[in-house]
C-alpha positions in Angstrom: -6.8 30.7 -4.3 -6.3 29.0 -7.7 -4.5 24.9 -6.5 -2.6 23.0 -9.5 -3.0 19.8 -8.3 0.1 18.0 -9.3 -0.6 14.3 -8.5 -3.5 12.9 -7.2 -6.8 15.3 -7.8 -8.9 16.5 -4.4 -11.4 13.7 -6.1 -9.1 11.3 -5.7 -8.5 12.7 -1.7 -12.3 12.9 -1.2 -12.1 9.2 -2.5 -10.1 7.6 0.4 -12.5 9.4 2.6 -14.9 7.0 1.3 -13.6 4.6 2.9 -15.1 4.2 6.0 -13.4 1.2 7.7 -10.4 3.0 7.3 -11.3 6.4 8.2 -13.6 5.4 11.1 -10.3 3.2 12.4 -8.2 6.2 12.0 -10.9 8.4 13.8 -10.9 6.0 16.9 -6.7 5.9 17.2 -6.5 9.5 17.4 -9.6 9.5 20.1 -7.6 7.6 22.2 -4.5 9.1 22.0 -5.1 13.0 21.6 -5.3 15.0 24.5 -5.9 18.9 25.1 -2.8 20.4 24.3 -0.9 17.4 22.5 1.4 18.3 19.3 0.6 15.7 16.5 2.1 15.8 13.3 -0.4 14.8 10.4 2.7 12.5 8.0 1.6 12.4 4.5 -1.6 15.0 5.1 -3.1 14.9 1.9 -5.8 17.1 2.4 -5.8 17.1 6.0 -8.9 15.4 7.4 -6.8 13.7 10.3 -4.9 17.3 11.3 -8.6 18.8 11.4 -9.7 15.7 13.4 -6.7 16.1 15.5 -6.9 19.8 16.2 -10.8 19.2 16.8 -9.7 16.6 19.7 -8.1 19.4 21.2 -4.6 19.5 20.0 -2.8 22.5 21.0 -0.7 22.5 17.5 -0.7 20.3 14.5 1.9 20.1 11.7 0.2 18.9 8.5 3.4 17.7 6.2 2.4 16.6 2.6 4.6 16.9 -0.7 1.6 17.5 -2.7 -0.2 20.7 -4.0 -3.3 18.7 -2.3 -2.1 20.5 1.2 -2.8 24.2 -0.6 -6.7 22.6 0.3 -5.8 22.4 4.1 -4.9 25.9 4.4 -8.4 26.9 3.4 -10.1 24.0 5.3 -8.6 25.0 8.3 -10.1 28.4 8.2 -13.1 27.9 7.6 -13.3 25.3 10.4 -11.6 27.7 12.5 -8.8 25.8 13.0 -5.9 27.5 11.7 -4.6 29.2 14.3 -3.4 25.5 15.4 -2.5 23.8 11.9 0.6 24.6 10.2 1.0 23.5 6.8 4.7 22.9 5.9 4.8 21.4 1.9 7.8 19.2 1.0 9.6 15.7 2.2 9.7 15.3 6.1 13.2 13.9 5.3 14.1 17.6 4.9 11.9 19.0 7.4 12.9 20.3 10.8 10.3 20.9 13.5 10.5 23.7 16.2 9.3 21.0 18.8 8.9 17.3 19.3 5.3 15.4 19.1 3.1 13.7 21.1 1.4 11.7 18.3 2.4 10.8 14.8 -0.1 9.9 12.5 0.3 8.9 9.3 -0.8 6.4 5.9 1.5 6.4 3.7 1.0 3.1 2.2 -1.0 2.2 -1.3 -2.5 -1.0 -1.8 0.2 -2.6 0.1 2.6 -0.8 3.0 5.8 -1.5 0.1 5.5 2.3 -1.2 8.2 4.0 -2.3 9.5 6.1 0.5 6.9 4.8 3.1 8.7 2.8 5.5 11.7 5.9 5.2 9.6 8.5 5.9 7.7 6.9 8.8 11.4 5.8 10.3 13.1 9.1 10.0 10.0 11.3 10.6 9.4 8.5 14.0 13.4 8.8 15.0 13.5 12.9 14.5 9.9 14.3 15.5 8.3 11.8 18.4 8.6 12.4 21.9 10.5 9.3 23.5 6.8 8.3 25.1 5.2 9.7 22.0 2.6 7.2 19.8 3.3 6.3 16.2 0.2 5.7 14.6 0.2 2.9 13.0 2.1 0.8 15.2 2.6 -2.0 12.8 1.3 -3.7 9.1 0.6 -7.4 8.4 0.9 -8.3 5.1 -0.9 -11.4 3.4 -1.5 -13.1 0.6 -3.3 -16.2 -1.2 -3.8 -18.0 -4.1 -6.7 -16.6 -6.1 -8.7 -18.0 -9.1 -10.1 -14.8 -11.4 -11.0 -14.9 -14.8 -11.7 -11.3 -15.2 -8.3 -10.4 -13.6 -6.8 -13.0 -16.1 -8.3 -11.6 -19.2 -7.4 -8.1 -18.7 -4.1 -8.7 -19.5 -4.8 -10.2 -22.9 -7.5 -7.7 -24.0 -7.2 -5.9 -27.3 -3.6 -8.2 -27.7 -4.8 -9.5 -30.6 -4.9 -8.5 -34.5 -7.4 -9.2 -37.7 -3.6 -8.8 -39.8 -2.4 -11.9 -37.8 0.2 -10.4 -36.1 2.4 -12.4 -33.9 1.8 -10.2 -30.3 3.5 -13.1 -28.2 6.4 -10.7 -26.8 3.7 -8.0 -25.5 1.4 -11.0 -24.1 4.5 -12.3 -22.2 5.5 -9.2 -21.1 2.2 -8.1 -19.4 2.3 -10.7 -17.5 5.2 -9.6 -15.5 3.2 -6.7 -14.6 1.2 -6.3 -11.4 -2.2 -4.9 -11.3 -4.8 -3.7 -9.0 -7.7 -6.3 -7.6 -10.9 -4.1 -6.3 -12.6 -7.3 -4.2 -10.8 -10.3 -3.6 -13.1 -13.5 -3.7 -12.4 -16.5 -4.9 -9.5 -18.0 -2.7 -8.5 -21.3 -3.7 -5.5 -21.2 -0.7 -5.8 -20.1 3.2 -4.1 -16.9 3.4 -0.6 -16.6 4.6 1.1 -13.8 6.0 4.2 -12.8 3.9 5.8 -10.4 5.9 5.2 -7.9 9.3 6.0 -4.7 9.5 6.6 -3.7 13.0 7.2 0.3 12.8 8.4 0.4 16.3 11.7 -1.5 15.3 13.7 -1.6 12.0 11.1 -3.3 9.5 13.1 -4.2 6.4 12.8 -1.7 3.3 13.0 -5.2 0.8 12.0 -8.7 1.8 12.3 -11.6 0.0 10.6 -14.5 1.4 9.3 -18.9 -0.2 5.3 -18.7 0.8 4.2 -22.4 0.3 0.5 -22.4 -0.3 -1.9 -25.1 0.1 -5.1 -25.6 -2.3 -8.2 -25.5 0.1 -10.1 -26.8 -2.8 -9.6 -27.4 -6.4 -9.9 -24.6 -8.8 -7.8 -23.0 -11.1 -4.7 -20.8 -10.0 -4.4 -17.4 -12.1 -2.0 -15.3 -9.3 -1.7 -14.1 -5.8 -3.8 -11.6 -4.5 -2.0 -9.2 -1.5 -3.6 -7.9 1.1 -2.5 -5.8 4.6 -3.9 -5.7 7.8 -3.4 -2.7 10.0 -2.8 -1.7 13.2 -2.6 1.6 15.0 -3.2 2.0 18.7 -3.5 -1.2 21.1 -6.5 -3.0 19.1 -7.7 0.0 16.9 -7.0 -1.2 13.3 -8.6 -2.6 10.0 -8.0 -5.1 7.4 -7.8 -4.3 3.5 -8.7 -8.3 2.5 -11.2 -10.7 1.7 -14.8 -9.3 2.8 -13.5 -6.4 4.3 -15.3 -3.9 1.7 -12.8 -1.4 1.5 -12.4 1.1 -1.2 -9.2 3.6 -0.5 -7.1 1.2 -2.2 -7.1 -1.7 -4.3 -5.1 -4.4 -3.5 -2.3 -5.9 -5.8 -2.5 -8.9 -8.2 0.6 -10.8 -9.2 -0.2 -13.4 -12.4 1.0 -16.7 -13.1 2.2 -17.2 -16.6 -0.1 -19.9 -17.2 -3.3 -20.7 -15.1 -2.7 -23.3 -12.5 -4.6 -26.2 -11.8 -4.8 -26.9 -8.2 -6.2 -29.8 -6.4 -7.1 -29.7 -2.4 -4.0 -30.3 0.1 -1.7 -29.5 -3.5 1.4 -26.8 -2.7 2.4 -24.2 -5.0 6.0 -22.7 -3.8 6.5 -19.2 -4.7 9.7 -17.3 -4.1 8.3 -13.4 -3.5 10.3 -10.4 -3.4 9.9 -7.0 -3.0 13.2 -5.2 -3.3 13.3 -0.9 -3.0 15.6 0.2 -5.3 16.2 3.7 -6.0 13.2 4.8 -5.5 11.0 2.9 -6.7 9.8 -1.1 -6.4 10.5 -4.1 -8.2 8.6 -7.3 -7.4 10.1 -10.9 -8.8 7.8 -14.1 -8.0 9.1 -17.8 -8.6 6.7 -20.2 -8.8 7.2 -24.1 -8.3 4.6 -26.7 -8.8 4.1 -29.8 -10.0 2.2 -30.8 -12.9 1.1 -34.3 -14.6 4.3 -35.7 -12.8 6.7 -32.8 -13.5 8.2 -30.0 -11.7 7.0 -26.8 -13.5 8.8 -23.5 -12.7 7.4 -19.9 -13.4 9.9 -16.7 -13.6 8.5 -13.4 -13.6 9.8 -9.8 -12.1 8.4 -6.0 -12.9 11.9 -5.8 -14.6 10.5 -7.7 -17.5 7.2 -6.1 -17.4 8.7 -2.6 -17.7 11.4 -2.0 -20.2 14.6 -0.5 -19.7 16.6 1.8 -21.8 20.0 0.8 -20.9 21.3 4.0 -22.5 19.8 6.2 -19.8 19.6 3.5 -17.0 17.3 3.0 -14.7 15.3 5.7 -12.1 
């Protein structure tokens, strides 16, 4: 079978395998919650390692749902783990999908470095509302998000490498701009504030598509401020979960890095008051982040949103 991959390539699927904590957490949720003859239905399949997992547990049928070309992989998996006679591979956008029968088990990870993915929270809802039996398990129950004040130099100078000229050009605009862009932070180390939890996502109930939310943080220590490292912790079945932060060695995804404009200088017990917001808007996310703090006797204020960091032709509009 010749596959055109048309997003992410099977390395990148073979990748978040990789990721043990992850996988091994997913692996233990669906242990505890599939049963011979269950229907799960795999959310977001990818290339199916938790509808072969599932159907391995005994699962009488599995639908594997995935938008992605990556699912053409699945097909061919599932035969040659002699599976296929139990795995149905349906390609397209659950929100358009209609099942012939209701599931036991939902399982599903959506998310990137952060549960605030386009279409994540949507998609779990509807395909939750619509495909689950009313005693049926949603896994993942629910997603903590956190975040803390982090001091990285490497993170820092990223966004000013190769922004500079031997003619002397004046690249001010470009060096402002980047900074209202966020990136991705592999390990997070160096915290200079306790972590605080920005926002919880209980999938059981209505969690909210956009939040905004003030996080005050206070300096454990002195050090220099650069940005805000997020972070999620997860939950799936009763206390089955993992966490993506500080220590926890993941590798699926990196987590996300917001900037200040300026580097911060904190001392211990100092606050730094940051108004965060994520806000889904057509499709897509923009993140703003306010930050308040006082310096040599002053009130400093930093203003910074995606919008700035990713230009807009107002003749074709946005998304």
């Amino acid at each position: 079978m010749d596959w055109v991959l048309l997003s992410h390539s099977l390395l990148f699927y073979a990748g978040i395998l990789r990721d043990e904590q992850r996988k091994s957490a997913y692996e233990a949720a669906l242990k505890a919650t599939v049963f011979p003859g269950s229907v799960v239905v795999d959310l977001g399949a990818g290339t199916g390692y938790f509808s072969l997992y599932a159907a391995k547990l005994g699962a009488r049928r599995v639908f594997a749902i995935e938008t992605a070309s990556a699912i053409l992989a699945l097909e061919e998996l599932a035969v040659e783990n002699d599976l296929d006679t139990c795995i149905t591979c349906i390609r397209g956008d659950s929100r358009t999908i209609e099942l012939p029968e209701r599931a036991d088990i939902i399982v599903a990870d959506l998310r990137g470095g952060l549960p605030y993915a386009p279409g994540n929270i949507d998609s779990l809802i509807d395909a939750r509302d619509r495909f689950l039996c009313p005693d049926g398990v949603l896994i993942p129950r629910s997603d903590t998000v956190k975040c803390a004040l982090v001091s990285e130099d490497s993170m820092w100078d990223n966004y000013f490498a190769g922004l500079d000229s031997n003619l002397e050009l004046n690249l001010s605009v470009l060096q402002r701009r980047t900074l209202n862009c966020i990136t991705s932070i592999a390990n997070i180390r160096n915290l200079v504030s306790n972590p605080v939890v920005y926002s919880v996502l209980d999938y059981s109930g209505s969690p909210p598509r956009s939040i905004r939310r003030e996080v005050c943080f206070t300096a454990t220590r002195p050090g220099t401020c650069h940005g805000i490292a997020f972070w999620f912790e997860a939950r799936l079945h009763e206390d089955i979960g993992y966490d993506t932060g500080p220590g926890s060695n993941q590798s699926a995804y990196s987590n996300r890095f917001l900037p200040f404009l300026n580097p911060v200088e904190a001392e211990a017990g100092e606050q730094i008051v940051v108004d965060i917001a994520f806000t889904e808007v057509r499709g897509r996310y923009e993140i703003s982040w306010k930050t308040r703090f006082e310096e040599s006797g002053k009130t400093m204020e930093f203003d910074q949103s995606t919008l700035f960091g990713e230009p807009i032709d107002l003749a074709i509009g946005v998304g």
